[in-house]
C-alpha positions as CSV (number, residue, x, y, z in Angstrom):
1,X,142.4,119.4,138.4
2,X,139.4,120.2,135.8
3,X,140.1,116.4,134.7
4,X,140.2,114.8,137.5
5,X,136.8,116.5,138.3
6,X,135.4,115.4,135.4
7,X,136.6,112.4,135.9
8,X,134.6,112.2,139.6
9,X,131.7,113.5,137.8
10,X,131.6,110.4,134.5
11,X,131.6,108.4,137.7
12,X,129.2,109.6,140.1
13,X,127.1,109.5,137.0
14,X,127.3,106.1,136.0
15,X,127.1,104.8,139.8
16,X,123.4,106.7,139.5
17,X,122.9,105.3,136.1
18,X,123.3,102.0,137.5
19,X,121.3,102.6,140.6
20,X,118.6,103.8,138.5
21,X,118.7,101.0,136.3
22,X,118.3,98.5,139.1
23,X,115.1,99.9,140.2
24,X,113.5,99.3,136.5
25,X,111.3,96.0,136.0
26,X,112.1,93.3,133.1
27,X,109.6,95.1,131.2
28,X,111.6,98.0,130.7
29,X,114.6,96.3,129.8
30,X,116.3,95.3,126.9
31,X,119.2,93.1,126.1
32,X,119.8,93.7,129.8
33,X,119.9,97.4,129.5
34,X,117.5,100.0,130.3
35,X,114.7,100.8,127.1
36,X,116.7,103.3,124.9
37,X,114.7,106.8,126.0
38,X,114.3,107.8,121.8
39,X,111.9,104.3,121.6
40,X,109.6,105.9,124.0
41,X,108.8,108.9,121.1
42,X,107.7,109.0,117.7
43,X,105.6,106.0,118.3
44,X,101.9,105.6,117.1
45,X,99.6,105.1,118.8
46,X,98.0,101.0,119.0
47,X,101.1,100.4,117.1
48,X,103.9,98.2,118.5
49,X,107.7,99.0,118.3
50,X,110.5,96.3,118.2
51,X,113.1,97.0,120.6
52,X,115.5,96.3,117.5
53,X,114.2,99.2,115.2
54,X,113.8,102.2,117.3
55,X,116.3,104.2,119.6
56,X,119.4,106.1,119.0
57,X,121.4,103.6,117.2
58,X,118.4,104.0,114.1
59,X,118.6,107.5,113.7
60,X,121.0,108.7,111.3
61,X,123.0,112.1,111.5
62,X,122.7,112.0,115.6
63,X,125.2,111.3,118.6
64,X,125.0,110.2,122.2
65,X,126.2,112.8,124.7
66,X,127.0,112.5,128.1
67,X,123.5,112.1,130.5
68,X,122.4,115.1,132.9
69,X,124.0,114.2,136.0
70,X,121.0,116.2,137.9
71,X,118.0,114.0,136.0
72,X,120.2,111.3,136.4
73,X,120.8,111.5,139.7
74,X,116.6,112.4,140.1
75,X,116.3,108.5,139.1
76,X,115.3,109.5,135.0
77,X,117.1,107.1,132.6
78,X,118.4,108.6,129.4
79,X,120.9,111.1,127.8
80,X,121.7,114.2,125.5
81,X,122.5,114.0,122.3
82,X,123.8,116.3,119.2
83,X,123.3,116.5,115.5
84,X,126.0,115.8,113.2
85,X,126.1,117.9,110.2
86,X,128.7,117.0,107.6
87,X,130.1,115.0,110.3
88,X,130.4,118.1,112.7
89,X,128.4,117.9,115.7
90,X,126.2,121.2,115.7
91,X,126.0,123.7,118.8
92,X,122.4,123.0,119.3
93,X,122.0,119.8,122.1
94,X,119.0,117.5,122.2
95,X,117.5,115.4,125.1
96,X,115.3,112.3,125.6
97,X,114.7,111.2,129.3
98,X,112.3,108.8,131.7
99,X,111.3,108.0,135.4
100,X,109.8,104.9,136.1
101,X,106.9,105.4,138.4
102,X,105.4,102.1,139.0
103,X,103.6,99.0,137.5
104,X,99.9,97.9,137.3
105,X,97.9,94.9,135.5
106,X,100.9,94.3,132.7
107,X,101.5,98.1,132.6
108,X,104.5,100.7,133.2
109,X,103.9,103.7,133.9
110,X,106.7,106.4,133.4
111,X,107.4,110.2,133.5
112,X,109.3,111.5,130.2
113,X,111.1,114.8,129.9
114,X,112.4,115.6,126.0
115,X,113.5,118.3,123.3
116,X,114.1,117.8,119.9
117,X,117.1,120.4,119.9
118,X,114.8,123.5,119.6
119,X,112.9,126.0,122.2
120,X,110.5,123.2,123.0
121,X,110.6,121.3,126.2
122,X,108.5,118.4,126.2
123,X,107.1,116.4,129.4
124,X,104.6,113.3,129.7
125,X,102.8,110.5,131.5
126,X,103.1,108.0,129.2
127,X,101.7,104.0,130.2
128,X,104.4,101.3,128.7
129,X,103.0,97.7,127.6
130,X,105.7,95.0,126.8
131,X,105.1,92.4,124.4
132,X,108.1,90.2,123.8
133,X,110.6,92.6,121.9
134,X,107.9,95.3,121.3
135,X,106.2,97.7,122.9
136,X,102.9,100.1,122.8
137,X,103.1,103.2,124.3
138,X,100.0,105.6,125.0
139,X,100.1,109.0,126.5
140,X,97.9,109.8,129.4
141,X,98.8,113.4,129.0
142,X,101.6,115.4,127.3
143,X,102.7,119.3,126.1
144,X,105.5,121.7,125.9
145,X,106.2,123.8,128.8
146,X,103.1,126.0,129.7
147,X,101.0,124.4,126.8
148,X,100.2,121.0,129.2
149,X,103.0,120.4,130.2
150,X,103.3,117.5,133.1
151,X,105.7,119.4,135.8
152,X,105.3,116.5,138.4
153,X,104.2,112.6,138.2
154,X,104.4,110.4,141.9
155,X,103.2,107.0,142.3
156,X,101.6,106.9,145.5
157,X,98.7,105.4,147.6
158,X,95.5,106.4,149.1
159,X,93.5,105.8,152.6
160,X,92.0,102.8,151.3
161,X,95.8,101.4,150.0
162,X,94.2,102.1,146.2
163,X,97.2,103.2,144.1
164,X,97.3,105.8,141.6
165,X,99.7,108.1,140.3
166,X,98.8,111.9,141.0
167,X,100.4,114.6,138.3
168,X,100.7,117.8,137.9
169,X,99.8,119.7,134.3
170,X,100.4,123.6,133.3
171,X,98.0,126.0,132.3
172,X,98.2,129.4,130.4
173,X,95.6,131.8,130.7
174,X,93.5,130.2,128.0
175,X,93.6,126.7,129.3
176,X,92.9,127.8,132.3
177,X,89.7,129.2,131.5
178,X,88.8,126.6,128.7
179,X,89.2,123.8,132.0
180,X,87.0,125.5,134.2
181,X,84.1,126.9,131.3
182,X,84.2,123.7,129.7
183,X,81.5,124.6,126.3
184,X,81.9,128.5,127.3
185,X,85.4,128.6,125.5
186,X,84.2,129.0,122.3
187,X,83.4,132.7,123.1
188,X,86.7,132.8,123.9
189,X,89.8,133.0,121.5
190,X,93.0,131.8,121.9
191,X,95.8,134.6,121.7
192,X,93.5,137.1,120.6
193,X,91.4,136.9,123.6
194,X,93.6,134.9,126.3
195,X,97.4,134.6,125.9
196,X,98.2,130.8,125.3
197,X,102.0,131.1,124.5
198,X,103.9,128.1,125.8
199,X,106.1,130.7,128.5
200,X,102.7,131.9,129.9
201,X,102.2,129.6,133.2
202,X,99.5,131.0,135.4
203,X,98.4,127.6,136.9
204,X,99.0,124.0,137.5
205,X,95.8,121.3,137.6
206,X,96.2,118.5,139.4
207,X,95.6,115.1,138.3
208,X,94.9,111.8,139.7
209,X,94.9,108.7,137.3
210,X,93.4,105.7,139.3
211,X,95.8,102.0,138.4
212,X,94.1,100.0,141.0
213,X,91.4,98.0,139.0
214,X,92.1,96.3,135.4
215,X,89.6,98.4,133.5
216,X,91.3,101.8,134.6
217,X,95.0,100.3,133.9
218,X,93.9,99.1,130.1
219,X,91.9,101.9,129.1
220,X,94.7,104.2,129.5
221,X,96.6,102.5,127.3
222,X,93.3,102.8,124.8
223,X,93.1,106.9,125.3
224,X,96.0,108.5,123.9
225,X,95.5,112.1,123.3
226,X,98.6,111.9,121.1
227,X,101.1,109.4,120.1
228,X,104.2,111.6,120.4
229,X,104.8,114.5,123.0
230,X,106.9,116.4,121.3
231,X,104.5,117.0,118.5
232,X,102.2,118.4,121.4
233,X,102.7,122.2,121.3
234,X,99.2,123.6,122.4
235,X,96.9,123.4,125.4
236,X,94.3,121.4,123.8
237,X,96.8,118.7,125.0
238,X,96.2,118.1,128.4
239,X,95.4,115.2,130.3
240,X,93.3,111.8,129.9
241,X,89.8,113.2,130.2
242,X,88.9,110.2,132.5
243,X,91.1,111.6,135.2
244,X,90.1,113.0,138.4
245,X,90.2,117.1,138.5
246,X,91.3,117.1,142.2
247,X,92.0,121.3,141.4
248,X,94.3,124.1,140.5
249,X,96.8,125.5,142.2
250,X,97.5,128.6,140.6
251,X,101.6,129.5,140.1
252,X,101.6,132.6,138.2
253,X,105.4,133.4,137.4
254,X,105.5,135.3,134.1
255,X,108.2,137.7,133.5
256,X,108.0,141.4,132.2
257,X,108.0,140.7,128.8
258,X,105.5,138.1,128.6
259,X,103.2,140.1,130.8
260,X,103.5,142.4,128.0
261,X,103.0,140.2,125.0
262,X,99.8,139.0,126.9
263,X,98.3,141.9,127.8
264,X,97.9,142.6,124.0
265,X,95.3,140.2,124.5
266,X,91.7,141.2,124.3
267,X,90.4,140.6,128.1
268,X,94.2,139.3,129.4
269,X,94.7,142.4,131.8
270,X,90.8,141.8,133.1
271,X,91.6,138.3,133.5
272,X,94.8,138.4,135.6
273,X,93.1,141.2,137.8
274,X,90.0,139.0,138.5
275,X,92.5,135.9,139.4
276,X,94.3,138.3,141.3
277,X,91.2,138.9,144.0
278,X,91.4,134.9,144.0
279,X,94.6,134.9,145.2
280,X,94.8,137.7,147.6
281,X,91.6,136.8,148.6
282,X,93.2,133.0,150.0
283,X,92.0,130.8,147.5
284,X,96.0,130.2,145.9
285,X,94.3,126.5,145.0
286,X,90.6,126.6,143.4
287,X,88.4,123.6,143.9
288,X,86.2,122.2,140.5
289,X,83.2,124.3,141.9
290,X,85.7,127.5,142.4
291,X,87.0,127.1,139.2
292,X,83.4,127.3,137.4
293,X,82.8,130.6,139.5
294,X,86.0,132.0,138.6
295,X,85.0,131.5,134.9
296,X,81.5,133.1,135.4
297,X,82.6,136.0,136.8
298,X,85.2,136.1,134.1
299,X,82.5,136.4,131.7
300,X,80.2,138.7,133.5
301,X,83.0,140.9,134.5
302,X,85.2,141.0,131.8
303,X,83.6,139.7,128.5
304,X,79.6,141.1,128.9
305,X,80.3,144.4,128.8
């Protein structure tokens, strides 16, 4: 019975995989097959990577593992993979996935989700250009969990038809405050002052990246904030900076024991008290003008004591 499951399951997957597939453009193709997920990481930026050289086949020591039949089936292309040590495949599991999102003036844009193996859990925007058997990939923005992480990318279109791709990008505490004082952070301290661990959500900004005219599409490909997400482990690593700040929505779901960790933070338990009269007051989503009140009062209220 368990085999025959599994066996439904292999299947259902590779149906998806092949659904998924369909939908990609000849850009993101290779040799007929989807862009192996690994080429989209450890890249440099402005540099170009032959299909030939990168992906799992040119990594040494690793092994392909069945795909997530959930990501799968949520249109990402991709799999798992393990570590072989001493030709035994170790107990921790890796993963390197994308989404395609949509195309624009010679560009792809797509949604990656990845982990080396460790605590880290990568997301991106990234922008794709094909060149014959290479590619150059830029990030638009990138992090690891609560340090800028992208939790949601949708292609979509406005009033006017205009397309653009609206994401969504976590915030701790700090980042949070550093997005909506802008200068005024440097008053402020990182972990000492405002907790800015990568399991310490408090908010989500939302992003919309304009791929409607030529000069948008190119220059995103020209403002990488990093060349590989999964080196991108603090909130200094956001989004593209030419984005529009359409607000924050704030989600605020730590546990017990972060609360904790946090409140060993200087002017955390002041902080979380003054977004708490945001919250109860109706204002769940703050507005680029809200945002700069919030972090004024933050610093009367809690820091010019």
């Amino acid at each position: 019975m368990l085999k025959k499951t599994l066996f439904y399951a292999l299947c259902a997957g590779s149906l998806l995989a092949q659904q998924a597939s369909a939908a990609l453009p000849a850009t993101l193709l290779y040799q007929k097959h989807p862009i192996d997920a690994l080429c989209l990481e450890n890249t440099q930026a402005h540099m170009p990577i032959h299909l030939a050289n990168c992906g799992l086949h040119t990594q040494k020591g690793l092994q392909k593992l069945a795909a997530h039949t959930l990501k799968i089936s949520q249109g990402f292309m991709g799999y798992d993979y393990g570590f072989l040590i001493d030709g035994t495949l170790s107990a921790s599991t890796a993963y390197s996935y994308y989404r395609y999102l949509g195309s624009a003036h010679h560009i792809d844009y797509v949604y990656q989700r990845s982990s080396g193996g460790g605590s880290g859990s990568f997301s991106a925007l990234l922008a794709v250009q094909r060149q014959g058997e290479t590619i150059k990939v830029s990030s638009l923005a990138n992090g690891d969990r609560c340090n800028g992480g992208v939790q949601t990318a949708t292609w979509q279109k406005d009033s006017k038809n205009n397309e653009n791709i609206r994401y969504r990008v976590a915030l701790t505490p700090y980042a949070l405050f550093k997005l909506a004082a802008g200068a005024a952070t440097q008053k402020i301290r990182p972990y000492r002052d405002l907790d800015d661990s990568s399991m310490s959500c408090i908010a989500e900004a939302i992003y919309q990246h304009d791929v409607s005219n030529a000069n948008a599409a190119n220059n995103s490909s020209d403002s990488s904030n990093s060349s590989n997400s999964s080196n991108s482990s603090n909130s200094s690593n956001s989004s593209n900076q030419s984005d529009q700040l359409l607000g924050v929505q704030l989600t605020s779901h730590s546990t017990a024991a972060q609360k904790s960790m946090a409140q060993a933070a200087t002017y955390q338990t002041c902080f979380e008290k003054l977004l708490q009269q945001h919250v109860t007051g109706g204002h769940n989503t703050l507005s680029s003008a809200q945002l700069a009140a919030f972090s004024q009062a933050f610093l009367q209220q809690c820091v010019r004591k």
